[in-house]
C-alpha positions in Angstrom: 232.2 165.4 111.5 232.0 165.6 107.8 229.6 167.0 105.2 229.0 167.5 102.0 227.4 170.4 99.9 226.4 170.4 96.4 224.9 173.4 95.0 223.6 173.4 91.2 223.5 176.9 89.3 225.7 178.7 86.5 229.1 178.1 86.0 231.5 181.0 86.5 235.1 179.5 86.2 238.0 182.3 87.6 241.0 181.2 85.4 244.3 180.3 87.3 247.1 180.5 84.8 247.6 176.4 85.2 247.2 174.4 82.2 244.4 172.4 83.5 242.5 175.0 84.3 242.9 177.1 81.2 241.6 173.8 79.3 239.0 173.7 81.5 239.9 170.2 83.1 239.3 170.4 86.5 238.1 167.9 89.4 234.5 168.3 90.3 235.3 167.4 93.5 237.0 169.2 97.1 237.7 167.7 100.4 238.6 171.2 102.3 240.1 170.6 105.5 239.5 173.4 108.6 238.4 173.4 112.2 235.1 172.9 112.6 232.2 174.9 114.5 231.5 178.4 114.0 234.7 179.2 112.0 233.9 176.7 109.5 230.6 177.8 109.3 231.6 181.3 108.7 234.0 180.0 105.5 230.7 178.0 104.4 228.5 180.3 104.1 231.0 183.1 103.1 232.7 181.0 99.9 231.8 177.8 100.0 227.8 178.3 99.0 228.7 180.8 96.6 231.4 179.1 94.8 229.5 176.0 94.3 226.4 178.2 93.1 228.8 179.3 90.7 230.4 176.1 89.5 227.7 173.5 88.6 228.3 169.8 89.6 231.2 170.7 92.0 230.8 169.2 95.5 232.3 170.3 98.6 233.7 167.9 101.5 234.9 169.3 104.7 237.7 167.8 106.8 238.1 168.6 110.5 241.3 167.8 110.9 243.1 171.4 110.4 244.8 170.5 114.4 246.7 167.4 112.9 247.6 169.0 109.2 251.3 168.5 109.6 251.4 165.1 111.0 248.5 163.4 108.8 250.2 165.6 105.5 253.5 163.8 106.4 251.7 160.7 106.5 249.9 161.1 103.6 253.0 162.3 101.6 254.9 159.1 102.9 251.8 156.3 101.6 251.5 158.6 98.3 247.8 159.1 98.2 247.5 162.4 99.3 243.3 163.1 99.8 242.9 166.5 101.0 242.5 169.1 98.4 242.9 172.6 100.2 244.1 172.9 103.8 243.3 175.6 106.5 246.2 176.0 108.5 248.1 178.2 111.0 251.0 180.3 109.6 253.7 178.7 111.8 252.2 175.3 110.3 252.3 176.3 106.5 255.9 176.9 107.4 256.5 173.7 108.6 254.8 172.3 105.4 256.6 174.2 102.9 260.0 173.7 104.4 259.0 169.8 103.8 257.8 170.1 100.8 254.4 169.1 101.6 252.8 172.1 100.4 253.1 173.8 97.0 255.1 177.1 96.6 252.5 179.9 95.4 252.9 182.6 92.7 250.7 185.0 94.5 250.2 187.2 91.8 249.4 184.8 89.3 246.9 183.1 91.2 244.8 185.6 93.1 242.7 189.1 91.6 244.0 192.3 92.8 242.4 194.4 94.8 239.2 196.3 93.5 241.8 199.5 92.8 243.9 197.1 90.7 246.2 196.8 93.8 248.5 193.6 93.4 247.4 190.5 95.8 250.8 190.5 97.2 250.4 194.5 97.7 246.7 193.4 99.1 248.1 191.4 101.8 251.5 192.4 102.7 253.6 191.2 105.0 250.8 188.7 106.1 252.1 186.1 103.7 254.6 184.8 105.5 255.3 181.8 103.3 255.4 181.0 99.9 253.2 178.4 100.4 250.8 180.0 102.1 247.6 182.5 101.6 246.3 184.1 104.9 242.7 184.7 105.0 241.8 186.2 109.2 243.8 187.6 111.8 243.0 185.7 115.2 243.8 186.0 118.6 243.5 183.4 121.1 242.8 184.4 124.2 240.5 183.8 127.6 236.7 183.8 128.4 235.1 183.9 131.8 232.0 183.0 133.5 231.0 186.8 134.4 228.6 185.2 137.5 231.7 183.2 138.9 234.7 185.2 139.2 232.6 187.7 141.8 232.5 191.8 142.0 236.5 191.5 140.5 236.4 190.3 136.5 239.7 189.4 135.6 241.5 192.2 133.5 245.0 190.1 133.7 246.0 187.1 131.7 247.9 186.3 134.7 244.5 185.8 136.3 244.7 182.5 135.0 247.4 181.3 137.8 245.8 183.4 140.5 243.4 180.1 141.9 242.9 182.2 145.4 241.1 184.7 143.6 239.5 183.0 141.0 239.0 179.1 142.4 237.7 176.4 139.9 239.3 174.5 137.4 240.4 176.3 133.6 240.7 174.9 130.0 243.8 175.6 127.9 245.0 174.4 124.5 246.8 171.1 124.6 249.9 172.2 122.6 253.1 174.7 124.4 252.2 177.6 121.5 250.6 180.6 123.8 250.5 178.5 127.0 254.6 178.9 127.7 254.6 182.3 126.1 251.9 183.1 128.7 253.7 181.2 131.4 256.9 183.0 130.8 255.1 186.2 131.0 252.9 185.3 134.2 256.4 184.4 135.9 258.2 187.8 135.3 259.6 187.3 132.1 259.2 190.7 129.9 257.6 190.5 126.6 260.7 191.3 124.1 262.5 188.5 126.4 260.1 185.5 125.8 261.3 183.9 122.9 265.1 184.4 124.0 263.9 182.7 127.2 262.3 179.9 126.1 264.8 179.2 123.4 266.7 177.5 126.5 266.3 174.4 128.4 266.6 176.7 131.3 263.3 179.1 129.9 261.4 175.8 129.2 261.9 174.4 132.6 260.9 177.7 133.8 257.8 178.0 132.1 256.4 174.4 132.3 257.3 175.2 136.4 254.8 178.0 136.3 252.2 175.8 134.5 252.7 173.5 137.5 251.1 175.3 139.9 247.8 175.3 137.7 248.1 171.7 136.5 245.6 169.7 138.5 242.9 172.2 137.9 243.2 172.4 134.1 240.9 170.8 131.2 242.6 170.0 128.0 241.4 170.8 124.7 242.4 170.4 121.5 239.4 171.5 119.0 238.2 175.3 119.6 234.5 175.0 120.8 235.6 172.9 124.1 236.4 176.1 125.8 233.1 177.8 124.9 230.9 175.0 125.9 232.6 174.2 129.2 232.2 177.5 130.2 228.5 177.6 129.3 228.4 174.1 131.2 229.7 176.1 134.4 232.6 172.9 134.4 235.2 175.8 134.1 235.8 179.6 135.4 237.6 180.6 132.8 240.0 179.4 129.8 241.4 180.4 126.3 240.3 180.0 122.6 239.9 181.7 119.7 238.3 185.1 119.8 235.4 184.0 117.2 234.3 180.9 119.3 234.1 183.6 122.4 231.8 185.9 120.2 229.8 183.4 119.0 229.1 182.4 122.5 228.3 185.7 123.6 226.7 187.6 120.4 224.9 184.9 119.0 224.0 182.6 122.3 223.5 185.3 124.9 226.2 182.9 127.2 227.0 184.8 130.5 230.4 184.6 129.6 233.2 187.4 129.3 235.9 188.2 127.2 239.5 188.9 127.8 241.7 190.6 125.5 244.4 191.3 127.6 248.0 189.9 126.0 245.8 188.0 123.3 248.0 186.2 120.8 247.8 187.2 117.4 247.9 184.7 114.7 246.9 183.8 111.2 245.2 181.8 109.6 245.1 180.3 105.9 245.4 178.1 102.8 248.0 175.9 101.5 247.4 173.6 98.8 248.8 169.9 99.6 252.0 168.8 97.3 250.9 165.5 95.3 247.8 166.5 94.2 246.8 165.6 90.2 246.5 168.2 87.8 242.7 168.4 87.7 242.7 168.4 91.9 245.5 171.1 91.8 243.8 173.3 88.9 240.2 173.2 91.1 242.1 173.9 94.5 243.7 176.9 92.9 240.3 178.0 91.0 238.5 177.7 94.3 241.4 179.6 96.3 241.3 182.5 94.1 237.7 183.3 94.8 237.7 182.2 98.1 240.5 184.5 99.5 239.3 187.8 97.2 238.3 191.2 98.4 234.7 190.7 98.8 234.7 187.3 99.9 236.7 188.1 102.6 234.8 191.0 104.0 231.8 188.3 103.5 233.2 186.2 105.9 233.5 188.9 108.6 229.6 189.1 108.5 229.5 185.8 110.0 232.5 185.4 113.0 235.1 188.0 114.1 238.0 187.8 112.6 239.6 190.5 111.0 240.0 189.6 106.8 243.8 189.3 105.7 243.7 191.8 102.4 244.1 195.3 103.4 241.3 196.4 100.4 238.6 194.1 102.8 238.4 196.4 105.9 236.3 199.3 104.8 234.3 196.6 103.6 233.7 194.4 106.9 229.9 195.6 108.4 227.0 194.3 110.7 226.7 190.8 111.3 224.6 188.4 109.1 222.1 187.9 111.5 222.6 190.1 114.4 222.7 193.2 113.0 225.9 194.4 115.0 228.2 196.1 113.8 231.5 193.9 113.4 234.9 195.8 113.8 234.2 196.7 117.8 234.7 193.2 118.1 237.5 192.4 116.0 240.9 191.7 117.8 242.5 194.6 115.9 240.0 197.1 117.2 241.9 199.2 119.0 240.4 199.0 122.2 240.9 195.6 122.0 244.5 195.6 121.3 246.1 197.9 123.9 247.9 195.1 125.1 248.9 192.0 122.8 251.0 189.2 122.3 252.8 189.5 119.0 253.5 185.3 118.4 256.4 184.2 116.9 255.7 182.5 113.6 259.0 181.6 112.0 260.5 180.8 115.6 257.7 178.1 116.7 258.1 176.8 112.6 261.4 176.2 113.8 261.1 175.0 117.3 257.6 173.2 117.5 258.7 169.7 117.3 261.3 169.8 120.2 258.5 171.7 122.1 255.8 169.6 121.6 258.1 166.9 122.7 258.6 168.4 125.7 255.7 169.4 126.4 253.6 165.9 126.2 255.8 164.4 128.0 255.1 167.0 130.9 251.8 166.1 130.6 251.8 162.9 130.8 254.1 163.3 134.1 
C-alpha cells in the first residue's frame, strides 16, 4: 500500500552542507521506503507530519518495500532510474548496499545536529553506526508472541518452546528468511550461544540447523511482512510465532489482543536510513535535509511515544515517556529494559552482510523441498 501526505505550513529548511541544499534547490518531492503497519505509522506521525508542516509544498510517498531493498536497489541501480529517495533498512542490509555501492557513504557529522549538549552525532550514536552508509534510528528485537488462552496453565518462558509441538500443539509463524530462524535452531539443538556463528559458518552447522527446523516444518506459516504474525495470532490460526517486538505491543497495548510476549533469547537488531546511490542533486540534497531532522534527538524520542522501540542516539533515552495515546509509560516495554533483556540474542550484523546470499540460497531451496 502506498500513500501520500502533503502538509502546507512554514518553511524551516535544516541546511546539509550539500551544494544543493545550501542554494536552496531541492526536490519537493520523497518516496520513503519502510515496512508498513504500526512501525511506519510511528515514523509518520513522529517525522514525517512534522517535517512536511515545516517544509511547504513538499510531499511525502511511502514505499513498502523495506523486505526487498537489496534486490529491487540492485535492480534499480542496473536499469539507471533509481526511484526511491530514502530507504529504511536493516543494518546487515545497509551493509550489503554499501559494499555495492548502492548506497551513499555518509559524513555523519556533517549531516546530522549534535546532541542537545553539543555532543557530536557520531558521539550520539556510537558504535550503532555500523556502516558508513548507514544512520540507525531503533533498536529492535524480534522475537515470539503467544495466544495466552492456548498454550494452557504452562506459558512458554523458552524460545525452544517453539519446537516443543507435544506441549504446545498447533501450527506457528516464522519469518521467511534463515536470519534468527537458524540462529534459533542452532540454539534449540544444543549449540551454545558464543558457538552459533562458528557453527553455522559450515555446511555441516547449516545442515544441522535446517535439520532441527524439520521437525517443525509442516506446522509452520510463513511470513514475510511484520503484521502477519500479530494478526494470525489474534485470528487463533497460530499458537505462537515471532516478529518484531513493536507489532507484539501494538497488539497487546493498543488492541487488548489476548496474546503474550516472549523475550526470552530475542534478537537484537537495528534499524535505519541509507540514502540510494543515483539519486539527482535536488533528490539527494532533500533526502539528506529530511534525514537530519528525521533522526535528531527529539524526533527520536517522538517516535518512542508511538511503538516500542528503543531510539538509536544515546541523548534520546531520558527523553522517551508515556505513549501518545495510552498514557503508559514506554521504557518497561522496550527490549532494552532490563527485565526484558536477561537473556538475548546478540545478531551478527557484519557476518550475515557477509553470508546472506549463500544462506538465503540455501535456505529457499529447503523450503521449497
Amino acid at each position: 500500500m502506498k500513500f501520500t501526505t502533503t502538509l502546507l505550513a512554514t518553511s524551516a529548511l535544516v541546511a546539509v552542507g550539500s551544494t544543493a541544499s545550501a542554494e536552496g534547490h531541492m526536490a519537493s518531492d520523497m518516496v520513503l521506503v519502510s515496512w508498513g503497519g504500526s512501525y511506519q505509522n510511528s515514523q509518520q506521525k513522529a517525522y514525517v507530519e512534522p517535517y512536511l508542516a515545516m517544509n511547504e509544498g513538499v510531499t511525502a510517498i511511502w514505499d513498502e518495500s523495506s523486505a526487498e531493498a537489496v534486490a529491487k536497489l540492485r535492480a534499480m541501480n542496473e536499469a539507471g532510474n533509481v526511484t526511491w529517495d530514502l530507504v529504511d533498512v536493516v543494518a546487515s542490509d545497509a551493509m550489503r548496499l554499501c559494499d555495492e555501492g548502492l548506497a551513499i557513504e555518509l559524513d555523519h557529522d556533517a549531516i546530522l545536529p549534535p546532541a542537545p549538549d553539543g555532543t557530536p552525532a557520531t558521539e550520539d550514536f556510537g558504535d550503532l553506526i555500523v556502516s558508513d552508509c548507514f544512520v540507525p534510528q531503533i533498536v529492535y528485537s524480534t522475537t515470539f508472541g503467544y495466544r495466552t488462552d492456548k498454550v494452557g496453565d504452562t506459558p512458554p518462558t523458552s524460545v525452544c518452546a517453539i519446537f516443543d509441538l507435544e506441549a504446545y500443539p498447533g501450527k506457528r509463524s516464522l519469518q521467511k528468511r534463515p536470519i534468527d530462524n537458524m540462529e534459533w535452531a542452532l540454539y534449540c539443538d544444543g549449540v551454545g550461544k558464543d558457538d552459533i556463528y562458528s557453527t553455522l559458518g559450515t555446511d555441516e552447522g547449516v545442515a544441522q540447523a535446517l535439520a532441527k527446523l524439520d521437525t517443525i516444518k509442516d506446522s509452520v506459516i510463513w511470513w514475510s511482512a511484520g503484521a502477519e504474525t500479530p494478526q494470525l495470532l489474534a485470528d487463533g490460526e497460530v499458537v505462537m510465532g515471532s516478529t518484531f517486538n513493536g507489532r507484539l505491543f501494538s497488539a497487546i497495548a493498543e488492541q487488548n489482543q489476548p496474546i503474550g510476549m516472549l523475550w526470552d533469547l530475542q534478537s537484537f537488531d537495528l534499524d535505519g536510513w541509507i540514502v540510494p546511490a543515483g539519486l539527482s542533486p535536488e533528490r539527494e540534497a532533500r533526502a539528506l535535509d529530511f534525514l537530519a531532522f528525521a533522526t535528531d534527538t527529539q524526533r527520536l524520542a517522538d517516535q518512542a511515544k508511538y511503538i516500542s522501540y528503543g531510539p538509536a542516539r544515546k541523548s534520546s533515552a531520558p527523553l522517551v515517556g508515556k505513549h501518545a495515546t495510552l498514557g503508559i509509560d514506554m521504557a518497561p516495554h522496550m527490549p532494552t529494559d532490563p527485565a526484558n533483556s536477561q537473556r538475548v540474542h546478540i545478531y551478527d550484523y557484519e557476518w550475515w552482510a557477509d553470508n546472506r546470499d549463500d544462506l538465503d540460497a540455501k535456505f529457499q531451496a529447503w523450503l521449497a523441498q
